[in-house]
C-alpha positions in Angstrom: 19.6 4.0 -36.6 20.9 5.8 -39.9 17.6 7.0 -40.5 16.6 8.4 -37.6 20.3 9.9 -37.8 19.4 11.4 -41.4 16.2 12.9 -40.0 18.0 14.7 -36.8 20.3 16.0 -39.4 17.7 16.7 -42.0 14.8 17.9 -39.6 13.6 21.1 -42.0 12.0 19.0 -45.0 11.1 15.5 -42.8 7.7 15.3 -40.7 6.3 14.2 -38.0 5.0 11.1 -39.8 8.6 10.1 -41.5 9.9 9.6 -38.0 6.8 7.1 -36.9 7.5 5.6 -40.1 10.6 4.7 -39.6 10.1 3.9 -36.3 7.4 1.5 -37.5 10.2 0.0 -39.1 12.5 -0.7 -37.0 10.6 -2.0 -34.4 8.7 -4.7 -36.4 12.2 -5.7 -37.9 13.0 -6.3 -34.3 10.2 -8.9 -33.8 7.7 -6.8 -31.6 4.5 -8.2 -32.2 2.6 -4.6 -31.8 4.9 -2.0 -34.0 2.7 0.6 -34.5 1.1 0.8 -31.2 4.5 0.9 -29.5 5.8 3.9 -31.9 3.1 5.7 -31.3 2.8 5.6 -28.0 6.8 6.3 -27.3 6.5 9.3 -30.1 4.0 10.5 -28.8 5.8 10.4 -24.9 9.3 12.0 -26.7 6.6 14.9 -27.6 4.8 14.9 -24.3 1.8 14.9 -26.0 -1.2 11.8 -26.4 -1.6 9.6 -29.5 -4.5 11.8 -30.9 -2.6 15.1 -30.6 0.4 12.6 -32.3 -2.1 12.4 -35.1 -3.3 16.0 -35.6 0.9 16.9 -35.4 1.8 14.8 -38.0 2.8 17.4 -40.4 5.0 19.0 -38.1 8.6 19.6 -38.9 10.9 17.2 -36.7 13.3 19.1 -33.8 16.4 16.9 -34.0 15.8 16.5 -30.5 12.9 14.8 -31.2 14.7 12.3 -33.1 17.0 11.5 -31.2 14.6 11.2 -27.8 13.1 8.6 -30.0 16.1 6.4 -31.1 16.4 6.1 -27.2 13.3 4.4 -26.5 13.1 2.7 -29.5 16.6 1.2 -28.1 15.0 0.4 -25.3 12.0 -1.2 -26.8 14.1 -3.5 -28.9 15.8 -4.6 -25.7 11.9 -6.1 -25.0 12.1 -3.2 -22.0 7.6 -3.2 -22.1 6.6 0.2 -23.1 4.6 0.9 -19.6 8.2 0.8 -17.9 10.0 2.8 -20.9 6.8 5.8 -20.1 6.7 4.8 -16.7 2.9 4.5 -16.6 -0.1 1.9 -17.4 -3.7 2.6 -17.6 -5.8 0.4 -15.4 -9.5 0.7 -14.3 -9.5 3.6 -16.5 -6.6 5.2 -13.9 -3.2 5.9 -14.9 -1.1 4.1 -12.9 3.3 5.1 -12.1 5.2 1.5 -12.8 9.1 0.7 -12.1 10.4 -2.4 -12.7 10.1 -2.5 -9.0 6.4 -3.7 -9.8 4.5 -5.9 -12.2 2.2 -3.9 -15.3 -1.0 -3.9 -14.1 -2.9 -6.5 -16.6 -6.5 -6.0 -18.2 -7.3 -9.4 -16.2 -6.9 -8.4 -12.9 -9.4 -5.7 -14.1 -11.3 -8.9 -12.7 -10.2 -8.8 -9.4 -11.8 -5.6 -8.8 -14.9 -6.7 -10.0 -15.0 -9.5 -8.1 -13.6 -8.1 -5.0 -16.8 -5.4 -5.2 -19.2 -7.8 -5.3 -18.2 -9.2 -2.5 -18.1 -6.3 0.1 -21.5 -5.0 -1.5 -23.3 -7.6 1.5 -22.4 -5.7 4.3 -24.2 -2.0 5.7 -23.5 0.8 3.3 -23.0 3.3 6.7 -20.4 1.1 8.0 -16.9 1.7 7.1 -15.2 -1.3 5.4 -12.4 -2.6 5.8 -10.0 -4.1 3.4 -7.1 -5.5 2.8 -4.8 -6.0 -0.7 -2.1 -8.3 0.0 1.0 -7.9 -2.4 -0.2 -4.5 -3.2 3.0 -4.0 -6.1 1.8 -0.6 -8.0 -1.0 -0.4 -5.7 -3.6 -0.9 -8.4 -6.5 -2.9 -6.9 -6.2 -1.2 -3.5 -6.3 2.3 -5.3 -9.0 1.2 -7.3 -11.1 -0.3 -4.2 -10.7 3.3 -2.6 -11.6 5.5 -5.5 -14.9 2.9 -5.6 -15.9 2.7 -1.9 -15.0 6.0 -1.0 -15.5 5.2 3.2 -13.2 2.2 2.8 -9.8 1.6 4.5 -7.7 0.0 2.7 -4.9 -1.9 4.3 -2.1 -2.5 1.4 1.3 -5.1 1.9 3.9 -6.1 -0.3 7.4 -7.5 0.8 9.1 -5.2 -1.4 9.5 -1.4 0.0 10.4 0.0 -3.5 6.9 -1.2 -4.5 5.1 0.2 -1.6 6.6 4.1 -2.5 5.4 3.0 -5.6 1.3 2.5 -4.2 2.0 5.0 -2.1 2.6 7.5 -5.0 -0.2 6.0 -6.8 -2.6 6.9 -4.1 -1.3 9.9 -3.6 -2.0 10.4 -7.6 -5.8 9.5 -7.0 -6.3 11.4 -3.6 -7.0 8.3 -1.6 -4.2 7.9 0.5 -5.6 9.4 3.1 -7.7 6.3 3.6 -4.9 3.7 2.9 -2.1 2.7 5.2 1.0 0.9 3.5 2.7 -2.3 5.6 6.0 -3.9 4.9 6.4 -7.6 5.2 5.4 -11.2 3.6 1.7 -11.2 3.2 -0.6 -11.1 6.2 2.5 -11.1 8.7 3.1 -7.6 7.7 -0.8 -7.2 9.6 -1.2 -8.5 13.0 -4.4 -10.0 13.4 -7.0 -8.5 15.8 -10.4 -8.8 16.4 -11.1 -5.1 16.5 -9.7 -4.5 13.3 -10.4 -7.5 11.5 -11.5 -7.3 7.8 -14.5 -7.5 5.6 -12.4 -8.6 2.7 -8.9 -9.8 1.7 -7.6 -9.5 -1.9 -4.6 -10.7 -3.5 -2.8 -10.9 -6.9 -0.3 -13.4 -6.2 2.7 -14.5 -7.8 1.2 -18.0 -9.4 4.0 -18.6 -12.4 5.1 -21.7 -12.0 8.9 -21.8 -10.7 10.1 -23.4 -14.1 7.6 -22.1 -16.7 9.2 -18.5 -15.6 12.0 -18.6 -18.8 8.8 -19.5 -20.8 7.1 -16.2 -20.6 7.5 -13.5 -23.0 10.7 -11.5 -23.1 9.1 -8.2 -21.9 8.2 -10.7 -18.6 10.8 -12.8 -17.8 13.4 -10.2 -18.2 11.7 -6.8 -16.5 9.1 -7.6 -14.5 10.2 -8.1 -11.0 10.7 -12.6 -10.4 9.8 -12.1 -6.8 6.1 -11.2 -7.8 6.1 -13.6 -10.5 7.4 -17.1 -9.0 4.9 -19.0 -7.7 6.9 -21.8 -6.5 7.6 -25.1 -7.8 3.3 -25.8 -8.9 2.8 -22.0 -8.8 0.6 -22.3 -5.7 2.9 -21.6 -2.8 0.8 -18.1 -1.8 -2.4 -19.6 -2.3 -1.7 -22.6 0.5 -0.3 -19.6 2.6 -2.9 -16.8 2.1 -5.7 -19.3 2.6 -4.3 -21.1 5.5 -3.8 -17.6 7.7 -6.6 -15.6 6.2 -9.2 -16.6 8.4 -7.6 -15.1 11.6 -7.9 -11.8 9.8 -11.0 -11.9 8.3 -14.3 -10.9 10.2 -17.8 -12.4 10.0 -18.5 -13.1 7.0 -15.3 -12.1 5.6 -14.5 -12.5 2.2 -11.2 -13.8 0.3 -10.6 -13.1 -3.5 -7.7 -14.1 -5.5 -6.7 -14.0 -9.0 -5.5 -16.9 -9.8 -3.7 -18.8 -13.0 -6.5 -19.8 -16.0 -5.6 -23.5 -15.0 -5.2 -23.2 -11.3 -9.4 -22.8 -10.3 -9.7 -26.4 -9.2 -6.8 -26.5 -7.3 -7.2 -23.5 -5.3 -10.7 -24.5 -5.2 -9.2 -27.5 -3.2 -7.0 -25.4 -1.3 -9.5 -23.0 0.4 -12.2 -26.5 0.9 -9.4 -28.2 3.1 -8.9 -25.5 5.4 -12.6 -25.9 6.3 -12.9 -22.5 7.5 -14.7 -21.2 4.0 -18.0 -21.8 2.3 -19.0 -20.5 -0.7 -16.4 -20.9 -2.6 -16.7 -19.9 -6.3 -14.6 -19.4 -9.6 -15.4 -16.2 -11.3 -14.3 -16.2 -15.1 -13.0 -13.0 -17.0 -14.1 -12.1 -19.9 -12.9 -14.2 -22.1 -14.1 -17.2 -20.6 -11.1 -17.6 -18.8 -11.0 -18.9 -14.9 -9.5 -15.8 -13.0 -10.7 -15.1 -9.3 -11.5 -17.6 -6.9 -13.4 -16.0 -3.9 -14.3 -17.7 -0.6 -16.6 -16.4 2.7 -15.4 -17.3 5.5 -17.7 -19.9 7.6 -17.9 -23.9 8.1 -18.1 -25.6 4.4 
């Protein structure tokens, strides 16, 4: 801190680029595995500004305010707090997405889910209106990104936590496609009620899959910020996955789809799950991109 102290004190003759510098520092003395990345980005937050403009103003005398808006976050960053909650934002889908620690950070992989999720609603009528539903919504990511890329969807979002559906809420606000979603609190598909004239074309989920006791395992950033409700999986990690397959069905219409991210070692077991229901049929694994199993994604019918 005694640096970042000299620079508030001594902000005439110090730059822009002395404070990421020491910032630099600090943070990799402190073990986090991205330094520079993580001082930029929270510099460049302190300044209000983006990364590039960071780089164009790094010549720029330091207000001591500056400095000291910096030794805050670098605080916090060295308390593993992840930088998306410490901006309170993390780019997904190209979107920017609001996060609290009322949610989980929207990951690259479920980047996936999306994917996978349009391919699967691309078999039914362009003129009729779709209908989906994204089960554990959290920031509201997939559902948001589902309505900015079917643009006469409704989008049915769920989470058990109310915190996280203001959260989604806000999102969709953000992206001007709230209009077409409607937000439900409860546990899964029980915050729905299931009937035929509003059954769905496709039901997506990013479940909590961590398994109970690999939790304290994860990286600090994870096992001490991101919300344990949306992580813990149960005992095997595939408590949601027995649920959300056994009950989807009675939601889903014909030729209803289910996708679901799942954990890179968890394909053939979910696999299993959705085969003993006997209520899909084509069920298939859908690998990300690095080679990694990631979705499962089932239509409903006799297997």
């Amino acid at each position: 801190m005694d640096g970042l102290a000299n620079i508030a004190n001594d902000s005439g003759s110090r730059r822009l680029r002395d404070l990421l510098l020491l910032g630099v520092e600090r943070l990799s003395a402190g073990g986090i595995d991205s330094p520079r990345l993580d001082a930029e980005v929270l510099l460049a937050r302190c300044l209000n500004m983006s990364r590039e403009q960071l780089v164009v103003a790094a010549d720029l005398p330091i207000a001591p305010v500056v400095a000291l808006r910096f030794e805050a976050v670098l605080q916090r960053r060295l308390r593993w707090e992840p930088v998306a909650y410490i901006t309170g934002k993390q780019e997904f889908w190209s979107l920017d997405f609001a996060v609290t620690t009322d949610v989980l950070i929207p990951r690259p992989d479920t980047e996936r889910l999306v994917e996978v999720a349009l391919l699967c609603v691309a078999q039914f009528p362009a003129f009729k209106p779709l209908r989906i539903a994204d089960i554990g919504t959290g920031s509201g990511a997939v559902a948001v990104c589902l309505a900015s890329e079917l643009p006469s969807a409704q989008i049915y979002t769920t989470d058990i936590s109310s915190n996280a559906l203001q959260i989604a809420r806000r999102n969709a606000e953000t992206h001007h496609v709230a209009e077409r979603m409607q937000f439900f609190a409860g546990d899964l598909l029980d915050a729905l009620v299931p009937r035929p004239e509003t059954r769905f074309n496709l039901i997506a989920s990013n479940p909590p899959y961590v398994r109970r006791g690999e939790i304290v395992a994860l990286a600090p950033e994870v096992s001490r910020w991101e919300p344990r409700v949306a992580l813990d999986g149960g005992t095997d990690g595939l408590e949601f996955y027995r649920r959300i397959a056994a009950v989807a069905p009675d939601y889903l219409a014909e030729r209803g789809a289910l996708a679901l991210e799942i954990g890179a070692d968890m394909a053939r077991a979910v696999v299993a799950i959705c085969t003993a229901t006997g209520r899909y049929r084509e069920i298939e694994v859908h690998q990300d991109y690095a080679g990694k199993d990631r979705v499962v994604s089932a239509q409903l019918g006799k297997n």
